[in-house]
ZAMARGU-4260 file (C-alpha; in steps of 0.2 Angstrom, whole numbers, plus 5000, padded with zeros to 4 digits):
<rodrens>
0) 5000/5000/5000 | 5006/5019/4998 | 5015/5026/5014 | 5012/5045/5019 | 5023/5055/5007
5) 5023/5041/4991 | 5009/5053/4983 | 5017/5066/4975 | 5011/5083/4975 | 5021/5093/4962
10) 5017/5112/4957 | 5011/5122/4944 | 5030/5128/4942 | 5035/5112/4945 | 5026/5102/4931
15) 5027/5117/4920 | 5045/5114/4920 | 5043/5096/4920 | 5034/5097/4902 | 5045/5110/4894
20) 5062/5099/4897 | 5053/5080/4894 | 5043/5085/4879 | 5047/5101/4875 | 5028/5107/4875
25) 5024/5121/4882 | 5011/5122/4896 | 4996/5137/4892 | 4985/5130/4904 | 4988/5116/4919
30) 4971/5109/4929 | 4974/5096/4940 | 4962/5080/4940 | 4956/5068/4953 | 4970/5052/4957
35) 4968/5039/4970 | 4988/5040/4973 | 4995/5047/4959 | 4993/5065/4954 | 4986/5068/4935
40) 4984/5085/4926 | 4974/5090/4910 | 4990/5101/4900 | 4983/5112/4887 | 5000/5114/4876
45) 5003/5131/4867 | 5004/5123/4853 | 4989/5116/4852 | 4986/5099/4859 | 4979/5093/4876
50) 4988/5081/4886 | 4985/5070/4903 | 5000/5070/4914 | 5004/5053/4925 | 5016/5059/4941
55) 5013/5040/4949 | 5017/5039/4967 | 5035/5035/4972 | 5031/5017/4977 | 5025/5013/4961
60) 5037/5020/4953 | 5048/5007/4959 | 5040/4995/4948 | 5044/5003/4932 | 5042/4983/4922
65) 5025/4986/4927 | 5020/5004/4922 | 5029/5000/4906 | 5015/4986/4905 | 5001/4995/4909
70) 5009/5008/4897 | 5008/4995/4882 | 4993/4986/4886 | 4985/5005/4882 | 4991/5004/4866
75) 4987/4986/4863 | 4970/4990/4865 | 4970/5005/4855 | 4975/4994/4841 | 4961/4983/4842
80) 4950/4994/4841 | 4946/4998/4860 | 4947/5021/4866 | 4965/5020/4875 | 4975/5033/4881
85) 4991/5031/4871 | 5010/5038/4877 | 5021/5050/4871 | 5039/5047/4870 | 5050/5059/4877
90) 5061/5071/4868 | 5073/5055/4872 | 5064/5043/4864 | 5056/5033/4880 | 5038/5031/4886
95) 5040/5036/4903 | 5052/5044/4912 | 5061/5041/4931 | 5061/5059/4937 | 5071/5066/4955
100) 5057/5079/4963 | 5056/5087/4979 | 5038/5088/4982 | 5040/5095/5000 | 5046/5078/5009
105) 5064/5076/5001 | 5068/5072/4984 | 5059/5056/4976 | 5060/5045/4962 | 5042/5047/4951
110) 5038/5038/4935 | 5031/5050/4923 | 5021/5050/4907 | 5012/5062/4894 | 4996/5053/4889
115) 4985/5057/4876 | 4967/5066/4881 | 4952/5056/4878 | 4936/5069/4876 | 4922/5064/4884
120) 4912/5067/4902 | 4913/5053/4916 | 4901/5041/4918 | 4895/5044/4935 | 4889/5064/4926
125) 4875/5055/4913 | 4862/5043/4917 | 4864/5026/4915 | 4850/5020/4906 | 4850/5001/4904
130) 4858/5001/4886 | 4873/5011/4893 | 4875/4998/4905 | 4871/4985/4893 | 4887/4993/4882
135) 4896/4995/4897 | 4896/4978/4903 | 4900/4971/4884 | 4915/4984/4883 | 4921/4977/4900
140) 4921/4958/4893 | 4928/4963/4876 | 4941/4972/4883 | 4946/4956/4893 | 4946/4945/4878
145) 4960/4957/4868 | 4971/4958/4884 | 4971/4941/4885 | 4980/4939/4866 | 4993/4952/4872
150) 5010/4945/4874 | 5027/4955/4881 | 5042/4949/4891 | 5036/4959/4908 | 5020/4949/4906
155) 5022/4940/4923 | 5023/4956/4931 | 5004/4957/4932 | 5002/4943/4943 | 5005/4954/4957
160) 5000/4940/4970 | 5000/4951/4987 | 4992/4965/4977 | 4977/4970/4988 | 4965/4977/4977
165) 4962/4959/4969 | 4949/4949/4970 | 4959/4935/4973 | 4966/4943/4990 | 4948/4946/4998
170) 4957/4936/5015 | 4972/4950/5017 | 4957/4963/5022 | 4955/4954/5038 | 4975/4965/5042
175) 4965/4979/5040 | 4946/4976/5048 | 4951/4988/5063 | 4947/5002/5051 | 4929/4999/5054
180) 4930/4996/5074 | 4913/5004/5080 | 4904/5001/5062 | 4891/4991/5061 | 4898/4985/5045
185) 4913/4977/5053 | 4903/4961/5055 | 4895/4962/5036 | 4912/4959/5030 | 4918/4947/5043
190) 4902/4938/5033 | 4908/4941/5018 | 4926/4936/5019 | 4921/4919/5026 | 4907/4916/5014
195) 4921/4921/5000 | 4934/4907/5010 | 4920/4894/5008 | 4911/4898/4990 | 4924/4905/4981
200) 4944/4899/4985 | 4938/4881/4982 | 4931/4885/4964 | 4944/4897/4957 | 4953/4881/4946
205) 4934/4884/4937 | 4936/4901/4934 | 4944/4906/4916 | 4958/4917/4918 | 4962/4932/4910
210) 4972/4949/4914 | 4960/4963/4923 | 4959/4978/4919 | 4952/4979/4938 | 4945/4996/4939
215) 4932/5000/4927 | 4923/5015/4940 | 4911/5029/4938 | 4928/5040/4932 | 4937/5027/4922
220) 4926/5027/4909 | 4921/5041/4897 | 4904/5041/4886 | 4898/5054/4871 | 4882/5058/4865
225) 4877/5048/4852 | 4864/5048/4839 | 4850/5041/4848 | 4849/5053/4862 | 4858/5041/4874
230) 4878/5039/4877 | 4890/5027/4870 | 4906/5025/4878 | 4922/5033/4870 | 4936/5030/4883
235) 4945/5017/4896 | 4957/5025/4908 | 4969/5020/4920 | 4976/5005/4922 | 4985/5006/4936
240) 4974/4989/4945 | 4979/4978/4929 | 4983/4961/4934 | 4983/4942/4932 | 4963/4938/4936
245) 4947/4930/4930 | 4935/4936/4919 | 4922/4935/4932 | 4932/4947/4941 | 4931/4959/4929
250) 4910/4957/4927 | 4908/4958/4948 | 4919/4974/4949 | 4909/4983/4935 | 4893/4979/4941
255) 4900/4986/4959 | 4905/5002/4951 | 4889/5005/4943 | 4878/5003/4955 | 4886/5013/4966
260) 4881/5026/4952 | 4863/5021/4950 | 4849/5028/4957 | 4841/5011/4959 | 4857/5000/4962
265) 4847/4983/4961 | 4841/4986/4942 | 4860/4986/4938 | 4865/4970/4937 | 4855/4961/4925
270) 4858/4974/4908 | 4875/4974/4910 | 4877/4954/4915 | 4865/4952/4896 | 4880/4964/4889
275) 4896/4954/4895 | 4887/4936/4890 | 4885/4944/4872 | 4903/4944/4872 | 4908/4930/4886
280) 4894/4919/4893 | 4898/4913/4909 | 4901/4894/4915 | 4891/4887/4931 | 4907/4889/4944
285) 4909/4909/4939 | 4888/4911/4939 | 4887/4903/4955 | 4902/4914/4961 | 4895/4932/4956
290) 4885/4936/4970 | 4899/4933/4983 | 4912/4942/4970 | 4902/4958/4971 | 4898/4959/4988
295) 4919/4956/4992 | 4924/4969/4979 | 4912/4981/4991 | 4920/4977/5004 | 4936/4982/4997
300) 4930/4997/4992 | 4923/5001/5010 | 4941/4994/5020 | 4954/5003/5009 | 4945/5019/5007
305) 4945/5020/5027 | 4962/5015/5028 | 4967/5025/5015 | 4960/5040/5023 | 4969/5037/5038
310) 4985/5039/5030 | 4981/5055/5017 | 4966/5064/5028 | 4968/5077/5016 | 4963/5068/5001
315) 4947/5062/5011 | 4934/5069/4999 | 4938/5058/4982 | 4944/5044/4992 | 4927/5040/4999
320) 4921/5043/4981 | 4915/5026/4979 | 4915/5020/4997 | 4902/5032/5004 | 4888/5028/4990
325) 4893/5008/4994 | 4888/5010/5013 | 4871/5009/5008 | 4872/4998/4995 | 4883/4985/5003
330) 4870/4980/5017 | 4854/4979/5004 | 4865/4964/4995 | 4870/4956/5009 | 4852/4958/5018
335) 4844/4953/4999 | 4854/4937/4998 | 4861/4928/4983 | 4848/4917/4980 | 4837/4933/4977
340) 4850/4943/4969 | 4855/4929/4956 | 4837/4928/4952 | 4836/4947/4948 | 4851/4949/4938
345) 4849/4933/4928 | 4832/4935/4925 | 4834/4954/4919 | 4848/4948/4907 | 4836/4936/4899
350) 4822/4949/4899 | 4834/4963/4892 | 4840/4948/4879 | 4824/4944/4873 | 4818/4965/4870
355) 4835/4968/4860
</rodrens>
């Protein structure tokens, strides 16, 4: 996990600088954007193009066969068809680039990248209707599908075993459950992670593996008007959560996402399940698993946000993003059962089938 000062927290002078001497571009107008731990801004260059700038945190950067990954798996998409970001090379020639900044804690390493800017309004700001979901969740499986024919020699670096934003390592949140001491939640996700030690550890040798983009939230993905008064979607961003999965994994984590976003999170679940199983229909083991896998990735959610907090109080407001809309949520699932909520969302699927 990030320590206290691994966030960087560069200036406008700073990053000005920054982007003259890597690319010599030059900065008219620098807007930062919300990051989890890194820190991103919108550059509008002088001459003319607009520009995300990646500053990942400085324990991150120590895993520069990784960003590189992530870094080309953007453009693997891109070339199969899929709204990625893309690099830009340095006036060196490289992708990224290991830069020495003093950011008020002492000089630190961060890796640093110009990306591309995709055009487009987040998600969470439109109204999912139940074709956007629909779109969503066969984007999500598609996506899948194309990273899994991707081959690179730092490929095994996305196995990232202890990494604990995977649904694999639903166990390691029991190291952090004294985040929720006094909540009346603690004892949900006690629930959950046993349920998830039962149902789900025994099975995962039937689960089809694949590489997880393993973050597809309300501000990860980008949607335009299109011609039928509804959105379609016209960018994927930030893959810093990549790693070695399950497809399934994929499909609980974007249903998570998008009910925390829905006015009714219930009616969620089947559109986008009917959108993935156009692309990637799901065997008995990952159906059966679904339930328990969304329930876990909202615990997750609710643990590391908390924890998270406690180390960068400042940040408070887009760390709980996600977190504080899944308090309500979380409790309804659990309380609803999976019996029930397999019905709903398989049912839905076949009724959103049979209208399309």
């Amino acid at each position: 996990m990030s320590l206290k000062h691994a966030k960087p927290k560069l200036s406008h002078s700073q990053v000005y600088e920054m982007v003259l001497k890597l690319y010599r571009l030059t900065p008219s107008v620098i807007q930062p954007l919300p990051s989890y731990d890194d820190q991103n801004f919108h550059i509008l260059a002088s001459e003319g193009s607009e520009y995300v700038l990646k500053i990942m945190n400085s324990e991150d950067s120590k895993n520069p066969n990784l960003i590189a990954m992530q870094t080309y798996a953007m453009s693997f998409l891109h070339e199969h068809g899929l709204p990625t970001q893309a690099a830009l090379s340095t006036t060196m020639g490289h992708l990224m680039s290991l830069e020495e900044i003093d950011c008020g804690f002492g000089c630190q390493k961060y890796l640093v990248r110009l990306l591309t800017y995709l055009p487009g309004t987040v998600i969470s700001k439109v109204t999912l209707s139940p074709q956007l979901l629909y779109e969503t969740g066969k984007m999500a499986a598609k996506m899948d599908k194309v990273l899994e024919k991707m081959e690179h020699p730092h490929l095994s670096v996305l196995q990232r075993e202890k990494f604990i934003w995977s649904l694999s390592n639903i166990p390691l949140l029991e190291e952090y459950l004294s985040m929720l001491d006094g909540d009346a939640l603690q004892d949900v996700v006690k629930s959950v992670i046993q349920q998830y030690k039962v149902t789900v550890i025994p099975n995962l040798s039937n689960f089809r593996k694949c590489i997880n983009h393993g973050d597809l939230n309300d501000l990860n993905i980008l949607v335009q008007p299109d011609e039928s008064d509804g959105y379609k979607i016209c960018g994927i961003l930030d893959f810093g959560d990549m790693n070695r999965g399950y497809y399934v994994y994929e499909l609980a984590i974007t249903i998570v996402y998008m009910m925390t976003e829905h006015p009714k999170p219930m009616e969620v679940g089947g559109p986008l399940l009917a959108g993935w199983e156009s692309e990637l229909p799901l065997n008995e083991a990952e159906k059966n698993a679904l339930y328990i896998l969304v329930v876990s990735r909202f615990c997750q959610s609710l643990v590391l946000a908390r924890y998270m907090v406690s180390i960068h109080p400042e940040n408070e407001e887009y760390l709980m993003i996600t977190s504080q809309k899944g308090v309500s949520v979380l409790p309804q699932l659990w309380d609803m059962g999976k019996e029930q909520a397999e019905v709903m969302w398989f049912q839905s699927a076949a009724q959103y089938n049979d209208r399309k």
